[in-house]
C-alpha positions in Angstrom: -22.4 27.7 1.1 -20.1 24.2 0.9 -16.7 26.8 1.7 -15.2 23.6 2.1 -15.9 22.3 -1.6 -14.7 26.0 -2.8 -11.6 26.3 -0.7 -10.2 22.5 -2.1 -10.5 23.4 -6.3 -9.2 27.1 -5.1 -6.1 25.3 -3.2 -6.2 22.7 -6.3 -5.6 24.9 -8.9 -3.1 26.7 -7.0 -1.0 24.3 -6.2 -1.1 23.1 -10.4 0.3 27.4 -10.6 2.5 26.8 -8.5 4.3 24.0 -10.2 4.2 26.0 -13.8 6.0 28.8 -11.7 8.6 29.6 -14.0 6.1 29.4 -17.1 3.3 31.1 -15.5 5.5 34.5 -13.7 8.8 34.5 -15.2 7.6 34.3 -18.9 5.1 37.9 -18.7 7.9 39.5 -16.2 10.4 39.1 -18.9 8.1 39.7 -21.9 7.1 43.2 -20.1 11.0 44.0 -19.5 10.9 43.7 -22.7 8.5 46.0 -23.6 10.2 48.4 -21.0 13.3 48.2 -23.3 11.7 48.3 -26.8 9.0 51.1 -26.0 10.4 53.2 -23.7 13.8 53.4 -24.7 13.3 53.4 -28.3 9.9 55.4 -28.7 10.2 57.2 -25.4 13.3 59.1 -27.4 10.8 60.6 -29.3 7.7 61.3 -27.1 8.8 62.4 -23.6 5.7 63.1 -21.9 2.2 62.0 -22.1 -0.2 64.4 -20.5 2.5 65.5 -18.4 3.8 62.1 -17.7 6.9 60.5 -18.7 6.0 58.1 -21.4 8.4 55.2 -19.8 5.9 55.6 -16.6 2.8 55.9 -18.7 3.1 53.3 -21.0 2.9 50.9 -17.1 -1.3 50.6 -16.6 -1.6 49.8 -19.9 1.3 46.8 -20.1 -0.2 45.4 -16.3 -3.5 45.3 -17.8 -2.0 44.0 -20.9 -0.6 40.7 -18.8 -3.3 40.7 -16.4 -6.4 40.3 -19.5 -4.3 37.5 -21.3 -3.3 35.9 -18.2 -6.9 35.5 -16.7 -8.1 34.3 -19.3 -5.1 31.8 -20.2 -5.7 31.1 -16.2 -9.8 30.4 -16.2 -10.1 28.8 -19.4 -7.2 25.8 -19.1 -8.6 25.5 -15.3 -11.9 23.8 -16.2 -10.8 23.0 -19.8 -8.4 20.1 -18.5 -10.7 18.9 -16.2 -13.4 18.3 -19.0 -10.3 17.0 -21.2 -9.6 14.6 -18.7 -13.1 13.9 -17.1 -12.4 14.6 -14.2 -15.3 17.4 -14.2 -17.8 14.8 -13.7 -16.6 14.0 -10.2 -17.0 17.7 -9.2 -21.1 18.0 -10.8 -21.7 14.9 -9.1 -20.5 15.8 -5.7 -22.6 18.5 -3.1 -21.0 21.6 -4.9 -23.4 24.2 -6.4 -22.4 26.0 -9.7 -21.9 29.1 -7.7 -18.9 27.4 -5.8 -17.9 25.8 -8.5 -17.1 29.4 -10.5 -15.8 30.6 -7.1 -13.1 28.3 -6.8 -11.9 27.7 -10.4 -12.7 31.9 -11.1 -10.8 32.6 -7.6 -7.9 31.2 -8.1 -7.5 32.4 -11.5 -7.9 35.6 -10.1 -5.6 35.2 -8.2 -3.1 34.2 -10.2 -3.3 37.2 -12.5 -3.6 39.9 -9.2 -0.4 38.8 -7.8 1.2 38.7 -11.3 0.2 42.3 -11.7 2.0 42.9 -8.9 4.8 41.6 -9.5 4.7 43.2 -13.0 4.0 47.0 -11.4 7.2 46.0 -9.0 9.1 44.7 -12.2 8.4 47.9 -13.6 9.7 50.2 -10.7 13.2 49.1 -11.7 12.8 50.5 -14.9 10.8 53.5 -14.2 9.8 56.1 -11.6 6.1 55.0 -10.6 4.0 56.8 -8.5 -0.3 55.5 -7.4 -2.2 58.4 -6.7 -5.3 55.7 -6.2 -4.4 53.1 -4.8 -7.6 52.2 -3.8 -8.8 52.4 -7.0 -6.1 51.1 -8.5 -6.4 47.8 -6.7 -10.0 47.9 -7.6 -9.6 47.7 -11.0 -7.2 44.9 -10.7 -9.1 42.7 -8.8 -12.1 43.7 -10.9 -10.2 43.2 -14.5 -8.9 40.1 -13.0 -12.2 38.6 -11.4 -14.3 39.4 -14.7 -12.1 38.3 -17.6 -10.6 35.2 -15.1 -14.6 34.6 -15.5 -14.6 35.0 -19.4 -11.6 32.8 -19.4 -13.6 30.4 -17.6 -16.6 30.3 -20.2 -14.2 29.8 -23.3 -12.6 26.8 -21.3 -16.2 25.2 -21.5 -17.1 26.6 -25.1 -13.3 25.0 -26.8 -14.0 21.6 -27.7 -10.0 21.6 -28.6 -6.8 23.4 -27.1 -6.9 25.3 -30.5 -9.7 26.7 -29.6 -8.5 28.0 -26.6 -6.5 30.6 -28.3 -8.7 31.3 -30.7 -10.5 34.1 -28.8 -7.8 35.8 -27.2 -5.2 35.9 -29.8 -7.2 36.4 -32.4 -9.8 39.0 -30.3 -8.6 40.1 -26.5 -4.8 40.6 -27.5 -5.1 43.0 -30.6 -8.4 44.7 -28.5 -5.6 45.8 -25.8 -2.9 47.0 -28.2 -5.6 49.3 -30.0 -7.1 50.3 -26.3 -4.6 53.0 -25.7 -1.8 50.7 -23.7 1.0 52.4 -25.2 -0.3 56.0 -26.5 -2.8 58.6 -25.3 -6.9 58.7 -27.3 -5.9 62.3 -27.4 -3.0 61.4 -29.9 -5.3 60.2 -32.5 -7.4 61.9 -35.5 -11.0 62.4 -34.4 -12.3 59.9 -36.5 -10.5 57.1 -34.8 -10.4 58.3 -31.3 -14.7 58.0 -31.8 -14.2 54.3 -33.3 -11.9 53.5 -30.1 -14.9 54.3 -27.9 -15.9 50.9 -29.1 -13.3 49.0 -28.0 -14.0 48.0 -24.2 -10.6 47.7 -23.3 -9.9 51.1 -24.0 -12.1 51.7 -20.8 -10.2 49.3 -18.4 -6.7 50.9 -19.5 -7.9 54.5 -19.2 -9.3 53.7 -15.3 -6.7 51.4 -14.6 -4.1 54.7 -15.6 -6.7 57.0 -13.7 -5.6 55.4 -10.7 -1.8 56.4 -11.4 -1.6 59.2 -12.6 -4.9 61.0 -12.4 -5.1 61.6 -16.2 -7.8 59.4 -18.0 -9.2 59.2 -22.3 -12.5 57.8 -20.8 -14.3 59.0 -17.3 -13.9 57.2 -14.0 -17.4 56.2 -13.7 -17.5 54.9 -17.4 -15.2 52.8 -16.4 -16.4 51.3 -13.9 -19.4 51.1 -15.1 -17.7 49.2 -18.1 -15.8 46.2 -16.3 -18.9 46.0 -13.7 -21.3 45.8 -16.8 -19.2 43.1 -18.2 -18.8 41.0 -15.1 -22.4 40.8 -14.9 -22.8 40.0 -18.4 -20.2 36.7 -17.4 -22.1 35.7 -14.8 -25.7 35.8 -16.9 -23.8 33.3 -19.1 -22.1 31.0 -16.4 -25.4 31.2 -14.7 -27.2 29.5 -18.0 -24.1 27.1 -19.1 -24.8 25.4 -15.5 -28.9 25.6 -16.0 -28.9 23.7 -19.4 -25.7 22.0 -18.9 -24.3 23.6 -22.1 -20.9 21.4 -23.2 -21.0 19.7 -19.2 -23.3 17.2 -19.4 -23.5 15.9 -22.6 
């Protein structure tokens, strides 16, 4: 493997985060403060616990994996979206760098991006409320997992768009009200039988409920399920960045 090739676009598209800093971190931090202020204060007068835990601190999965999903995305799809605005991409399928080190390093660094704003975000949210990881194991697994898979997703709408409309297209219109219906600021449990079996449907609802596992120990969905969930949908990414680079799908034409 060219780690050479992988570790330059990785250190590239860091160092283009790092000078959209202030758009990139402080825009989600103060968007989930927000949230903090609007939910918990205002609803959390009304509901004060949530399978025994205080709805401010329950409500703090779900908003991480809120900012984490649309980040990694946002993150993986402008990443090789700009180069194929610009051209540039044509440099990197010409040089000795395989598709495999090609995801790694534009899919890394997204990653990365979104894990260390989830971070930030959980620490952000210590200020307002009393958190406590009974996983953290776990809990850094699903991170890294939510963030590697839909960083990857991100990655294949950046080559699908043929327009920065198009870019938003999926997650505003799909991803974002997927995550507000997936049980980020309420319980399954909450809702009439009828729609707590249509919200089986929604995969998000999967990611938030293990993601809140690893918390508090109180899940709408089993462990394994969730796992099995994310991992399922990883693979599914990598089935379709594996045949975009084989035919050359919107890259070479």
């Amino acid at each position: 493997m060219n780690l050479a090739a992988v570790r330059a676009i990785y250190l590239f598209e860091m160092a283009r985060w790092g000078r959209t800093l202030m758009q990139s971190v402080l825009s989600p931090v103060l968007s989930t403060s927000l949230y903090f202020v609007v939910f918990g204060a205002a609803i959390g007068r009304r509901i004060s616990e949530i399978d025994g835990v205080p709805y401010g601190a329950f409500i703090v999965p779900g908003l991480i994996m809120l900012s984490v999903l649309t980040e990694s995305i946002s993150n993986g799809s402008f990443g090789i979206y700009f180069p194929r605005f610009t051209g540039t991409i044509y440099e990197v399928l010409s040089a000795p760098v395989s598709p495999l080190e090609i995801v790694l390093g534009y899919v890394g660094a997204a990653a990365t991006k979104s894990i260390i704003l989830g971070l930030i975000i959980l620490a952000t949210a210590a200020l307002f409320v009393e958190v406590r990881v009974l996983h953290p194991f776990w809990m850094l697994s699903f991170l890294v997992l939510t963030a590697a898979s839909f960083s990857l997703f991100g990655f294949l709408i950046g080559i699908w768009a043929d327009g920065f409309e198009r870019l938003q297209v999926i997650p505003m219109l799909v991803v974002t009200p997927l995550t507000f219906l997936g049980g980020t600021f309420y319980s399954l449990s909450m809702l009439p039988p009828f729609w707590q079996t249509v919200s089986m449907f929604n995969p998000i609802v999967y990611l938030v409920s293990g993601f809140r596992w690893s918390f508090y120990g109180v899940a709408d969905v089993g462990i394994a399920t969730s796992l099995a969930a994310i991992a399922g949908f990883f693979v599914l990414c990598l089935v379709v960045a594996w045949w975009i680079f084989r035919t050359g799908y919107r890259l070479k034409a």
